[in-house]
mmCIF file as gemmi writes it, N, C-alpha and C atoms, coordinates in Angstrom:
data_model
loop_
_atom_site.group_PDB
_atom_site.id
_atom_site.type_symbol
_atom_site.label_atom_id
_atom_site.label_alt_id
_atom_site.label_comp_id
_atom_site.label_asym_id
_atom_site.label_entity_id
_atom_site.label_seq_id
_atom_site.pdbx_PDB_ins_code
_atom_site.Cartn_x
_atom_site.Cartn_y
_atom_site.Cartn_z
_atom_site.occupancy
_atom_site.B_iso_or_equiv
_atom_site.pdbx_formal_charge
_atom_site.auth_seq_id
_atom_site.auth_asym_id
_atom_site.pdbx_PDB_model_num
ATOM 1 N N . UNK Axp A 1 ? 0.861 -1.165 0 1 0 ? 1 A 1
ATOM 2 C CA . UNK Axp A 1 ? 0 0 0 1 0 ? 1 A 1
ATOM 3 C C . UNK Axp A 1 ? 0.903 1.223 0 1 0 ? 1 A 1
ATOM 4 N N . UNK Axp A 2 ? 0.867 1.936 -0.417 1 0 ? 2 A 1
ATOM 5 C CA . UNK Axp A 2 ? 1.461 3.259 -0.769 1 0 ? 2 A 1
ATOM 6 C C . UNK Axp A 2 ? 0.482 4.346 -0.815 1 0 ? 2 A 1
ATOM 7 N N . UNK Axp A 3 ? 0.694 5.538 -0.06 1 0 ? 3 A 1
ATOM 8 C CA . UNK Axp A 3 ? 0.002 6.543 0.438 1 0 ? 3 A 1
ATOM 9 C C . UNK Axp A 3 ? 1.142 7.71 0.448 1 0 ? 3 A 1
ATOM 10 N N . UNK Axp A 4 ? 0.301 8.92 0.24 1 0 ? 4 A 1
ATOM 11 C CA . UNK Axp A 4 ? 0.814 10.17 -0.037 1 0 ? 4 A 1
ATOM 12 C C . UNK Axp A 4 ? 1.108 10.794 1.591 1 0 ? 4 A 1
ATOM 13 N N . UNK Axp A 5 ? 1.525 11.705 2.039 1 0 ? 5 A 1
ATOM 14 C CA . UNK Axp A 5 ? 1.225 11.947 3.414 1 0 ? 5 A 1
ATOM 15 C C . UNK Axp A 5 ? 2.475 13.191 3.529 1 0 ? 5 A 1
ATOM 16 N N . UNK Axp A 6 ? 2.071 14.102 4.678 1 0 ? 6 A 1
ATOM 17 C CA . UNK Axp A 6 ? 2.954 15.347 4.764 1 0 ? 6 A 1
ATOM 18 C C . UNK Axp A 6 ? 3.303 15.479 6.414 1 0 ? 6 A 1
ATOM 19 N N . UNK Axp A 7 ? 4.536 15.343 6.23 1 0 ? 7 A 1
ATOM 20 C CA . UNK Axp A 7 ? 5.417 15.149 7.817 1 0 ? 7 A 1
ATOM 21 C C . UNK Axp A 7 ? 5.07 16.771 8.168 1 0 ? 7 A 1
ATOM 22 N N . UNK Axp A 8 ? 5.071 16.924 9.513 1 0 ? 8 A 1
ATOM 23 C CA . UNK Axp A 8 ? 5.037 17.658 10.418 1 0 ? 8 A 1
ATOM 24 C C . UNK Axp A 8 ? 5.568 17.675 11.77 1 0 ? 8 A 1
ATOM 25 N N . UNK Axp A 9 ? 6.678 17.924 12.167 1 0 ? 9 A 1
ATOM 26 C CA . UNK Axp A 9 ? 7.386 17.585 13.101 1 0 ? 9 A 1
ATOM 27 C C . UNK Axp A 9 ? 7.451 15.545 13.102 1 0 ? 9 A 1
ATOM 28 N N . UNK Axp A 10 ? 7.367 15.136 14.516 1 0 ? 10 A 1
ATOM 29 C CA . UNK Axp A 10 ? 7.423 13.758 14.054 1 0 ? 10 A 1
ATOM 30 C C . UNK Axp A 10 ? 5.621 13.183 13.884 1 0 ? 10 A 1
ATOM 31 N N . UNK Axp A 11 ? 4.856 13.623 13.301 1 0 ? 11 A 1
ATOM 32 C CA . UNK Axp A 11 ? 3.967 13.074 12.875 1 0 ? 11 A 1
ATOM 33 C C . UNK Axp A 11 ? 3.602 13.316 11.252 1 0 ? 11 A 1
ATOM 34 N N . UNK Axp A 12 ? 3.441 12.23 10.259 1 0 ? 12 A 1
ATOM 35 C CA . UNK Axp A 12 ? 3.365 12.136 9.448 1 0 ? 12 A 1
ATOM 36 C C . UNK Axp A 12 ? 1.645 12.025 8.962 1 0 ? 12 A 1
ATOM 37 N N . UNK Axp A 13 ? 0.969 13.488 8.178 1 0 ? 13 A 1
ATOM 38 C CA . UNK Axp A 13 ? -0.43 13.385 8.418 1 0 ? 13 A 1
ATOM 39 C C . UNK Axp A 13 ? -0.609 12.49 6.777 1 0 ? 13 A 1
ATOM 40 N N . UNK Axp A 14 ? -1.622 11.909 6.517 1 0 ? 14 A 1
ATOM 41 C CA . UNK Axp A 14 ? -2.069 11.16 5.55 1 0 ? 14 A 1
ATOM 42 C C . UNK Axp A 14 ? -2.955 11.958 4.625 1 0 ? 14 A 1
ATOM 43 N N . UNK Axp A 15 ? -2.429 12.236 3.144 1 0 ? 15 A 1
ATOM 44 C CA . UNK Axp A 15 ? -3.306 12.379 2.503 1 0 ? 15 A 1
ATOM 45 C C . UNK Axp A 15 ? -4.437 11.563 2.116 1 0 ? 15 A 1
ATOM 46 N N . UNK Axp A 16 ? -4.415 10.655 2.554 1 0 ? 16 A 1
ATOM 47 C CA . UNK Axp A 16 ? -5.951 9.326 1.941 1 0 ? 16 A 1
ATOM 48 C C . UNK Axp A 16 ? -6.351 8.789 3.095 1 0 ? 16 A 1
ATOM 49 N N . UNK Axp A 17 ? -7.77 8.262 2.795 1 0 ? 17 A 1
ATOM 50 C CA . UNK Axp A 17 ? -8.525 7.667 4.232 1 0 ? 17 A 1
ATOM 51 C C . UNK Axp A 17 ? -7.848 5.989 4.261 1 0 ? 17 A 1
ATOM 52 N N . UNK Axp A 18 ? -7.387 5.396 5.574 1 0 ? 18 A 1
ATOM 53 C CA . UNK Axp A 18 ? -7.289 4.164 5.09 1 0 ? 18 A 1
ATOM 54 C C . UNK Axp A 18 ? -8.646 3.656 6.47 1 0 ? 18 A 1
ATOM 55 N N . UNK Axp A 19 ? -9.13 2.935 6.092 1 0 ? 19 A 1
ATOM 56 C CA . UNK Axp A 19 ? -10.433 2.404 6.224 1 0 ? 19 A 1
ATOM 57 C C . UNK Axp A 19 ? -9.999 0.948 6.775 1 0 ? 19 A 1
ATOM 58 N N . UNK Axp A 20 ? -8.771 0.273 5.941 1 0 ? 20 A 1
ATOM 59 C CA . UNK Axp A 20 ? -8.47 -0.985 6.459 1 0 ? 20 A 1
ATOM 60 C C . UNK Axp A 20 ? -7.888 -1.363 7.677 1 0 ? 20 A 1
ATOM 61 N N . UNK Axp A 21 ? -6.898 -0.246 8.511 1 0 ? 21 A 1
ATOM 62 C CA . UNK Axp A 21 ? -5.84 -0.259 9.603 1 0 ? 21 A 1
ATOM 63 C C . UNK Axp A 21 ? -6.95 0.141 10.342 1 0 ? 21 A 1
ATOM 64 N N . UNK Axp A 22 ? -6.987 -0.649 11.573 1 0 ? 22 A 1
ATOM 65 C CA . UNK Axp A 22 ? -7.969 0.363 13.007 1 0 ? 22 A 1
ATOM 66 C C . UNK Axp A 22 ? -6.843 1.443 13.522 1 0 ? 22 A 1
ATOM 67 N N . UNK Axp A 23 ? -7.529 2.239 14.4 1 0 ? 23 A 1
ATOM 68 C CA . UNK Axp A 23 ? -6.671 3.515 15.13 1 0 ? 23 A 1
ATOM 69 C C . UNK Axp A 23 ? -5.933 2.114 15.704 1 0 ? 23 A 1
ATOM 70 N N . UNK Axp A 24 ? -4.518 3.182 16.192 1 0 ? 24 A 1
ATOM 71 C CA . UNK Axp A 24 ? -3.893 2.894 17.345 1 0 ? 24 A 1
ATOM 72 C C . UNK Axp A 24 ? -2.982 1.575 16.871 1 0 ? 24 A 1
ATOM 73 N N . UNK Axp A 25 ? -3.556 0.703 15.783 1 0 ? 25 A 1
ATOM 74 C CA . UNK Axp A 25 ? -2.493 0.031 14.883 1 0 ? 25 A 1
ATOM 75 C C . UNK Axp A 25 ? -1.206 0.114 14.754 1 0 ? 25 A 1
ATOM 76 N N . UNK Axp A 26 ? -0.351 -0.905 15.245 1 0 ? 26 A 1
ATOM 77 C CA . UNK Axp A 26 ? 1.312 -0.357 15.124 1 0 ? 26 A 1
ATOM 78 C C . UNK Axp A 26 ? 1.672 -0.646 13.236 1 0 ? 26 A 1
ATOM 79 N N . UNK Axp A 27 ? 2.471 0.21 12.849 1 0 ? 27 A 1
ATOM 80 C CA . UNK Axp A 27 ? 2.185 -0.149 11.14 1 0 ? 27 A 1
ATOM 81 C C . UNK Axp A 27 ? 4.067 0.292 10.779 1 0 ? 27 A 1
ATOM 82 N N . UNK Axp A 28 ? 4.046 -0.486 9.711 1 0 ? 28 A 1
ATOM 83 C CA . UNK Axp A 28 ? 5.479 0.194 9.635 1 0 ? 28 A 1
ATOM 84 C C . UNK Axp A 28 ? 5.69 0.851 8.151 1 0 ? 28 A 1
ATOM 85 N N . UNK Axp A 29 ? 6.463 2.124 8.436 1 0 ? 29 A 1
ATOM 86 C CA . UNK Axp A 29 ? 6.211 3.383 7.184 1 0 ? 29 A 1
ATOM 87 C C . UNK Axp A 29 ? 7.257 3.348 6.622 1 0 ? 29 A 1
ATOM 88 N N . UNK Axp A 30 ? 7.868 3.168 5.232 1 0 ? 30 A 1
ATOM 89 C CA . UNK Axp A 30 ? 8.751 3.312 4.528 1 0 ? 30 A 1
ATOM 90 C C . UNK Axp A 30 ? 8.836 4.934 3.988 1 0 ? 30 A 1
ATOM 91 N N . UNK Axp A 31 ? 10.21 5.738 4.06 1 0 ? 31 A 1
ATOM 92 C CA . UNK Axp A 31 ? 9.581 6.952 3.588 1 0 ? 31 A 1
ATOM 93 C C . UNK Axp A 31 ? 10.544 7.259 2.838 1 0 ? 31 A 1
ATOM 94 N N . UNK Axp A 32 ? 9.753 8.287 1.564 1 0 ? 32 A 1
ATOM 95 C CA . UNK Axp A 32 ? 10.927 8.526 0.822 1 0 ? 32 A 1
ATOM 96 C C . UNK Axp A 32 ? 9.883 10.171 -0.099 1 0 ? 32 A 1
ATOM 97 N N . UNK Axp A 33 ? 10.953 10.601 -0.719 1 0 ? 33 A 1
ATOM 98 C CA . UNK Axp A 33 ? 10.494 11.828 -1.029 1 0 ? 33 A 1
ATOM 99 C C . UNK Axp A 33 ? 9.699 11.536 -2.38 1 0 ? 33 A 1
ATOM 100 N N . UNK Axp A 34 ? 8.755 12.09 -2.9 1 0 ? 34 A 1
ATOM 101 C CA . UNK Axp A 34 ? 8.389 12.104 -4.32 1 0 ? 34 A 1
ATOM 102 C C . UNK Axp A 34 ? 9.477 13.034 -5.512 1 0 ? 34 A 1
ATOM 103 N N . UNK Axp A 35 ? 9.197 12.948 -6.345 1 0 ? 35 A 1
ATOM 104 C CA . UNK Axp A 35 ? 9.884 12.996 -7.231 1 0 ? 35 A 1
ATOM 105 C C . UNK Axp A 35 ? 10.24 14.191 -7.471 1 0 ? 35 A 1
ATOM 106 N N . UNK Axp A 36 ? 11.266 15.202 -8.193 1 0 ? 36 A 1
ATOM 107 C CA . UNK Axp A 36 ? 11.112 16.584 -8.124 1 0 ? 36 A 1
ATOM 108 C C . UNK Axp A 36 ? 10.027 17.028 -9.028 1 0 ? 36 A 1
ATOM 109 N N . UNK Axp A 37 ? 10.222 16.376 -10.374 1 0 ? 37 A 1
ATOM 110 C CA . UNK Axp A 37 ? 8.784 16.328 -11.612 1 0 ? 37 A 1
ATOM 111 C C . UNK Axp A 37 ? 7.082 17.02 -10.648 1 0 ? 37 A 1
ATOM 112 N N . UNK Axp A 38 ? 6.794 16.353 -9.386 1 0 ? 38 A 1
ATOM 113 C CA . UNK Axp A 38 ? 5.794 16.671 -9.288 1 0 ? 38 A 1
ATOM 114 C C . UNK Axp A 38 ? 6.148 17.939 -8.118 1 0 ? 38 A 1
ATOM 115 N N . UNK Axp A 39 ? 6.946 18.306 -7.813 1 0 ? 39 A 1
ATOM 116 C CA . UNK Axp A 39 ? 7.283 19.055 -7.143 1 0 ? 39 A 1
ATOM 117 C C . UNK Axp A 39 ? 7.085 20.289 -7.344 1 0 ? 39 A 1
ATOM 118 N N . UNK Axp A 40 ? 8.089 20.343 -8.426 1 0 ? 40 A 1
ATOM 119 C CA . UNK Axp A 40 ? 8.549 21.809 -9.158 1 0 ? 40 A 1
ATOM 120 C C . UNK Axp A 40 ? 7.274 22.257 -9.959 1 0 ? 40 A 1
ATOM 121 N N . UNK Axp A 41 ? 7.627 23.701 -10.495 1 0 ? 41 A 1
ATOM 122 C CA . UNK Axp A 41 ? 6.751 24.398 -11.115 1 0 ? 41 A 1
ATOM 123 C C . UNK Axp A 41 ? 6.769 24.297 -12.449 1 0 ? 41 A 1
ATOM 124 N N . UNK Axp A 42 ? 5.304 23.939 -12.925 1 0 ? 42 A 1
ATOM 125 C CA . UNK Axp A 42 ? 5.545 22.932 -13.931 1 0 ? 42 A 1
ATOM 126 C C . UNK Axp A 42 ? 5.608 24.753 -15.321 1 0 ? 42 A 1
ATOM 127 N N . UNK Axp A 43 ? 6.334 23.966 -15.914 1 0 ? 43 A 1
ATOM 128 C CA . UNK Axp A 43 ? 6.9 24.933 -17.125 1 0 ? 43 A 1
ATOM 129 C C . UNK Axp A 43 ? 5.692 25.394 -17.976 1 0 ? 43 A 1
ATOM 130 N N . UNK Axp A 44 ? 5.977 26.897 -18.378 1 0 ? 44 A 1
ATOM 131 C CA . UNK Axp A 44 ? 4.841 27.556 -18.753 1 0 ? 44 A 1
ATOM 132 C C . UNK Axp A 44 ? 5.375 27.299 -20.496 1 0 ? 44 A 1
ATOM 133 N N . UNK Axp A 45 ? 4.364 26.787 -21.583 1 0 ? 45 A 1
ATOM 134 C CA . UNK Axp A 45 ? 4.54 26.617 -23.086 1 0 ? 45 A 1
ATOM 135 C C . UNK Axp A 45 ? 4.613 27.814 -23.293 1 0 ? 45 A 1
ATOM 136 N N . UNK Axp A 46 ? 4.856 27.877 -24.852 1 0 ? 46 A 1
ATOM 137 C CA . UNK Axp A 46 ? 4.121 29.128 -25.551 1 0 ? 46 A 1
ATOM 138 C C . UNK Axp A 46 ? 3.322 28.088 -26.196 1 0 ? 46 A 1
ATOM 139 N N . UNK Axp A 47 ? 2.074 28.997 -26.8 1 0 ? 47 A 1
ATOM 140 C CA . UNK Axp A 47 ? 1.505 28.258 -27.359 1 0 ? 47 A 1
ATOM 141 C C . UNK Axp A 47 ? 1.308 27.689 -28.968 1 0 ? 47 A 1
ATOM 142 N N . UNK Axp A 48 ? 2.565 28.055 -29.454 1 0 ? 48 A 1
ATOM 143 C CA . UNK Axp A 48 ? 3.647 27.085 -30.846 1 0 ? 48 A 1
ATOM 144 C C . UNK Axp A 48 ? 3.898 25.532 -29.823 1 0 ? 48 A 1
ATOM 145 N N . UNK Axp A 49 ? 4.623 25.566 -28.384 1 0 ? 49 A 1
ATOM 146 C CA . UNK Axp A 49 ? 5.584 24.411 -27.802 1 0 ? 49 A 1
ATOM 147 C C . UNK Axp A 49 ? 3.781 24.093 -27.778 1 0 ? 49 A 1
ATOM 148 N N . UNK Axp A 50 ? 2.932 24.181 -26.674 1 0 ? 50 A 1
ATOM 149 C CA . UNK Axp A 50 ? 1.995 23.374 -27.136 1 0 ? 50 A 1
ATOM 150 C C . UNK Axp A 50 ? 0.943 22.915 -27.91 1 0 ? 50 A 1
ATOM 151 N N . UNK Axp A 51 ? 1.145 23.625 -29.239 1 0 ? 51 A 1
ATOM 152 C CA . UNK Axp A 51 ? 0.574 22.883 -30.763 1 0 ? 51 A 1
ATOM 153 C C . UNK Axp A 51 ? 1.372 21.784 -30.792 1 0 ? 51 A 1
ATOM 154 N N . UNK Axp A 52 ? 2.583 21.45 -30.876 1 0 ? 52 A 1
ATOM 155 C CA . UNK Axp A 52 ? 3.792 20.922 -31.448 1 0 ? 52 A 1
ATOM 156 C C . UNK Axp A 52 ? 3.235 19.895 -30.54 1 0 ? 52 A 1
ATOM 157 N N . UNK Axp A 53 ? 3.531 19.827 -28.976 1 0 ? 53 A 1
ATOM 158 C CA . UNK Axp A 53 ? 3.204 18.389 -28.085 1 0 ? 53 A 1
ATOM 159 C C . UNK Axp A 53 ? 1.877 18.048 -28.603 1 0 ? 53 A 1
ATOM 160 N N . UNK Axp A 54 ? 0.293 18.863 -29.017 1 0 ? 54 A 1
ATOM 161 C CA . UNK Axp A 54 ? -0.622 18.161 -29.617 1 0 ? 54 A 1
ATOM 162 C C . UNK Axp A 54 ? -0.671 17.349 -30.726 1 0 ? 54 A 1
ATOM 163 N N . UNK Axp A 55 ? 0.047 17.904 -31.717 1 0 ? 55 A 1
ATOM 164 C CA . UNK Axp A 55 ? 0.471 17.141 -32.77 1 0 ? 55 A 1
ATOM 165 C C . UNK Axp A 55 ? 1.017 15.974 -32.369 1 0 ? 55 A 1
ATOM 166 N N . UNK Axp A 56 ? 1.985 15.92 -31.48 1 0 ? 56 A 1
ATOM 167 C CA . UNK Axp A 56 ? 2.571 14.987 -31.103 1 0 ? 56 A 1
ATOM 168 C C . UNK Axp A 56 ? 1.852 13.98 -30.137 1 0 ? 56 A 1
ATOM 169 N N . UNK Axp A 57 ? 1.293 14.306 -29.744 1 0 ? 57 A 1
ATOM 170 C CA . UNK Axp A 57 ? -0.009 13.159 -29.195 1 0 ? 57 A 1
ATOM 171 C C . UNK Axp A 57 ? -0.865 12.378 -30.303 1 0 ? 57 A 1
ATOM 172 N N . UNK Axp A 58 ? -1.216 13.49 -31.124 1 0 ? 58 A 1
ATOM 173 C CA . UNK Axp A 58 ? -2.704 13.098 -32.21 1 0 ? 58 A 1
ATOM 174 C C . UNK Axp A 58 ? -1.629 11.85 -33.601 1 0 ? 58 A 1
ATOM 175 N N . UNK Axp A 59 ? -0.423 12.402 -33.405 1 0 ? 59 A 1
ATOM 176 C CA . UNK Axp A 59 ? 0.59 11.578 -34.244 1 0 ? 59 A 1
ATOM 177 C C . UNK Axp A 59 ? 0.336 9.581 -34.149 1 0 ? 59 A 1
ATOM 178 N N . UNK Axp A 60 ? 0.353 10.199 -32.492 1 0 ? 60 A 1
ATOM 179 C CA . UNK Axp A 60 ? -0.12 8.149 -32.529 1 0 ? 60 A 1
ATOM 180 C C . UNK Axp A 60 ? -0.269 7.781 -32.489 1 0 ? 60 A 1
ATOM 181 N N . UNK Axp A 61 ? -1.822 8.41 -33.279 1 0 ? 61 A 1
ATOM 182 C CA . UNK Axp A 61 ? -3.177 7.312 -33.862 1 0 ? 61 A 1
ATOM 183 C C . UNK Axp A 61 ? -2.879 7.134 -35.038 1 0 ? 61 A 1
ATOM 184 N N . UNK Axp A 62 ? -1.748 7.835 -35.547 1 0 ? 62 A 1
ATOM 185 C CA . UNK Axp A 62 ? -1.652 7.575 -37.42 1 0 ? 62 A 1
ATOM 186 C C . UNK Axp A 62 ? -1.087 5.794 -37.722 1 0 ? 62 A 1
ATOM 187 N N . UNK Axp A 63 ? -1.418 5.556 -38.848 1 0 ? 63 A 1
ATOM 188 C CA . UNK Axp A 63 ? -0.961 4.321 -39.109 1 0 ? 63 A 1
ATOM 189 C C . UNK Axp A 63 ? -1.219 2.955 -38.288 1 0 ? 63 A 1
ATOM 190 N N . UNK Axp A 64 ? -2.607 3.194 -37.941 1 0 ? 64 A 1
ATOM 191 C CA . UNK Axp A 64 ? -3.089 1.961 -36.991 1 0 ? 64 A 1
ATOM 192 C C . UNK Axp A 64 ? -4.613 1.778 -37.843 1 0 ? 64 A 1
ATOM 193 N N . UNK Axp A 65 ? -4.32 0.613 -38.697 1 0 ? 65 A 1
ATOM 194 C CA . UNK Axp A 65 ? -4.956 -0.21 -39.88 1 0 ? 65 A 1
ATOM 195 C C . UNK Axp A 65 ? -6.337 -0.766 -39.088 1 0 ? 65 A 1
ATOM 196 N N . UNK Axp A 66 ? -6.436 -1.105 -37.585 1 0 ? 66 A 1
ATOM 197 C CA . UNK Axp A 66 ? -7.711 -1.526 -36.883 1 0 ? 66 A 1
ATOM 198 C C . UNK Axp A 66 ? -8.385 -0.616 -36.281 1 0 ? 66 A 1
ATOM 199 N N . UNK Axp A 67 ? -7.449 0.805 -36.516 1 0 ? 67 A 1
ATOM 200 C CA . UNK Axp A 67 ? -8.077 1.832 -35.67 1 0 ? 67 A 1
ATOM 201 C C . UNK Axp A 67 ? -9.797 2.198 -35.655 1 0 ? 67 A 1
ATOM 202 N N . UNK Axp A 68 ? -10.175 1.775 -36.56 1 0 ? 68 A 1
ATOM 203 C CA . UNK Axp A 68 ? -11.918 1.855 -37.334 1 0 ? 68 A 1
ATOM 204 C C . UNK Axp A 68 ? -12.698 1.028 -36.525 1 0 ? 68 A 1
ATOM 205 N N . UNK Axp A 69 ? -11.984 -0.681 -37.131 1 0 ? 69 A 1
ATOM 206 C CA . UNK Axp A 69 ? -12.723 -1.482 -36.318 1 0 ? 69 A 1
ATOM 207 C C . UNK Axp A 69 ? -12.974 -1.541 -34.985 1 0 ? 69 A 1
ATOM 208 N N . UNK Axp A 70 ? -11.622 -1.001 -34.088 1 0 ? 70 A 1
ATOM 209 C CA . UNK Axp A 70 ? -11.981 -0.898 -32.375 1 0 ? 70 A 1
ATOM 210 C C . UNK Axp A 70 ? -13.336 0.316 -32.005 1 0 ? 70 A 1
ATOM 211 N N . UNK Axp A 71 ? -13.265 1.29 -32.957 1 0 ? 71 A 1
ATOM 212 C CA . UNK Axp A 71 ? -13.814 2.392 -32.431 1 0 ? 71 A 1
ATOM 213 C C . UNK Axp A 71 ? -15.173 1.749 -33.124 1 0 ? 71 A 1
ATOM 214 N N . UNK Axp A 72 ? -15.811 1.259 -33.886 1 0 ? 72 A 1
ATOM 215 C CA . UNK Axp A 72 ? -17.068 0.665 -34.171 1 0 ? 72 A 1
ATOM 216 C C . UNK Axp A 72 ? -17.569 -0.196 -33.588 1 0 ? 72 A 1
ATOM 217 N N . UNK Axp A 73 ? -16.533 -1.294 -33.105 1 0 ? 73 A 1
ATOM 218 C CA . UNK Axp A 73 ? -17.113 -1.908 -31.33 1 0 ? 73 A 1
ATOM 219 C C . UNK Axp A 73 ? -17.166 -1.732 -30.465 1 0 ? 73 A 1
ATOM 220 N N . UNK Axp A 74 ? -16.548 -0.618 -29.985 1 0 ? 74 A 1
ATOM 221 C CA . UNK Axp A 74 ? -16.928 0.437 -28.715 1 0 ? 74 A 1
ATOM 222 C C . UNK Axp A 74 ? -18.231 1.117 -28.957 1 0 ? 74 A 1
ATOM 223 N N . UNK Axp A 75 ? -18.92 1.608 -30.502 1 0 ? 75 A 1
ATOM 224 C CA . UNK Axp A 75 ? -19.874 2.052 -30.985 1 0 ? 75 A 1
ATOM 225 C C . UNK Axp A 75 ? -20.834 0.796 -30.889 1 0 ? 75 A 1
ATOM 226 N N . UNK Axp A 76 ? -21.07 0.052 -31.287 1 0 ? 76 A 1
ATOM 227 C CA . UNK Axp A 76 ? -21.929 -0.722 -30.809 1 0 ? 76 A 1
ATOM 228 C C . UNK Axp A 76 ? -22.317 -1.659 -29.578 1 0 ? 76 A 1
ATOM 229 N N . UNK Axp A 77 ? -20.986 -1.899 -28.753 1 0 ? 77 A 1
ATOM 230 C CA . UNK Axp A 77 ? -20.972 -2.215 -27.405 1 0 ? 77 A 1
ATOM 231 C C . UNK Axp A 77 ? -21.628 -1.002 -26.399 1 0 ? 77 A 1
ATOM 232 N N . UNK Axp A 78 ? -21.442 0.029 -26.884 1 0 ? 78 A 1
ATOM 233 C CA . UNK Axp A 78 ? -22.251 1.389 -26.24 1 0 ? 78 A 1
ATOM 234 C C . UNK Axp A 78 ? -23.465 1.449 -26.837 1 0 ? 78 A 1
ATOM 235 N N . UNK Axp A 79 ? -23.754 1.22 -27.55 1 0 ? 79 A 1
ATOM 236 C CA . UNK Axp A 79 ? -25.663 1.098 -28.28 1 0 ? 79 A 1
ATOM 237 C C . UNK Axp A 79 ? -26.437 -0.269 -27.643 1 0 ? 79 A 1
ATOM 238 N N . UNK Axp A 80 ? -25.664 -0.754 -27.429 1 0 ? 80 A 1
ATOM 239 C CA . UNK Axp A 80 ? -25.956 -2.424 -26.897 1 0 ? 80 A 1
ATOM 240 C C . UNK Axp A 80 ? -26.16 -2.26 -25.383 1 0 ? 80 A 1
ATOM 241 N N . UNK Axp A 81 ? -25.662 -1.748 -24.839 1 0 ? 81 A 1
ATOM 242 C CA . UNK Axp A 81 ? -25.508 -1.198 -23.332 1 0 ? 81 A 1
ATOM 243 C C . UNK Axp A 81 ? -26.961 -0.266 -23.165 1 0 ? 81 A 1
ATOM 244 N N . UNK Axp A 82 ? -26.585 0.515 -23.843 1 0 ? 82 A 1
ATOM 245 C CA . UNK Axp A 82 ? -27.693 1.512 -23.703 1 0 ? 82 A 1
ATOM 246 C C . UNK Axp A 82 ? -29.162 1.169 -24.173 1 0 ? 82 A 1
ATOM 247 N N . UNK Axp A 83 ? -29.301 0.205 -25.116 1 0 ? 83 A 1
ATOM 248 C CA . UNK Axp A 83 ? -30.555 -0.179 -25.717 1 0 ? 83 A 1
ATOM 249 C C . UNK Axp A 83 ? -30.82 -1.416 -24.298 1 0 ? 83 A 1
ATOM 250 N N . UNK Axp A 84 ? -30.118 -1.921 -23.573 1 0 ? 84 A 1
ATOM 251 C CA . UNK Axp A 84 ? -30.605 -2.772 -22.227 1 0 ? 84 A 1
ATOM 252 C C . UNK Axp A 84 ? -31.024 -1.744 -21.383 1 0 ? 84 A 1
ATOM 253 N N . UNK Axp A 85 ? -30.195 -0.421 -21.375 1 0 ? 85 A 1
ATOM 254 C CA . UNK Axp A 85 ? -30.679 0.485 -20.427 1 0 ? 85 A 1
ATOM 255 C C . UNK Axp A 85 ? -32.1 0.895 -20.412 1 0 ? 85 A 1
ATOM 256 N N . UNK Axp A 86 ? -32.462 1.243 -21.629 1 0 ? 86 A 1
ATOM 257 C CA . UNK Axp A 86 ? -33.431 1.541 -22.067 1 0 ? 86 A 1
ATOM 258 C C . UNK Axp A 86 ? -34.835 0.226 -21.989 1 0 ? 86 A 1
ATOM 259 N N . UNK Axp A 87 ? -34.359 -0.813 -22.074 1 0 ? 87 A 1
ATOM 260 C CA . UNK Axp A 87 ? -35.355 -1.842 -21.455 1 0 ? 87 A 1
ATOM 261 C C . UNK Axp A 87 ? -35.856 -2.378 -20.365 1 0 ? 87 A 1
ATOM 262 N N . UNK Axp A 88 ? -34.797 -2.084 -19.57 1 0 ? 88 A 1
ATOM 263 C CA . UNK Axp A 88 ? -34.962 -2.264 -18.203 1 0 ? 88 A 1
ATOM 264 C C . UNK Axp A 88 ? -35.784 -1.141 -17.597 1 0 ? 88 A 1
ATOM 265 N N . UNK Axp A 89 ? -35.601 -0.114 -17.646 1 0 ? 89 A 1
ATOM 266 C CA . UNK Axp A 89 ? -36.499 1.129 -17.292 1 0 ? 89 A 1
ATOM 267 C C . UNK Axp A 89 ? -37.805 0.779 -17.488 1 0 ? 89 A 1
ATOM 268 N N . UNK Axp A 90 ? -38.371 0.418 -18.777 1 0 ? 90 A 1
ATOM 269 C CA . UNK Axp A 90 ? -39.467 0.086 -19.308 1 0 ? 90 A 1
ATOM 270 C C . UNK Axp A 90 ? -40.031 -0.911 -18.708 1 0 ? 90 A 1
């Protein structure tokens, strides 16, 4: 289990509920810092640098020959879903 959490003198408060440990539980904490990536201040584009990373996302869907067929069975697995939805109500 791995949990987020922010030291404060020697008590370490928990960002998340854990529901599974009762109070007063002896538990043992491995600690280590997160990464600087989420740390730091994340870098401001212009907005040329982020056209360029969109392109570069939308790039790699190109050249995928089944790309049709997945997205037409997601299209009918979602009509199929929804046409039960629609019966059950009824």
């Amino acid at each position: 289990m791995q949990i987020r959490g922010i030291k404060r003198g020697q008590i370490i408060e928990l960002l998340e509920q854990i529901n599974s440990i009762p109070d007063g539980a002896e538990v043992i904490v491995n600690v280590e810092l997160p990464s600087t990536k989420s740390i730091g201040k994340k870098q401001q584009l212009t907005d040329e640098q982020r056209l360029i990373k969109l392109n570069q996302l939308f790039g790699v869907w190109q050249n995928q020959p089944d790309l049709g067929e997945i997205f037409d069975e997601i299209d009918q697995q979602r009509h199929s879903y929804h046409g039960r939805l629609i019966n059950d109500l009824e």
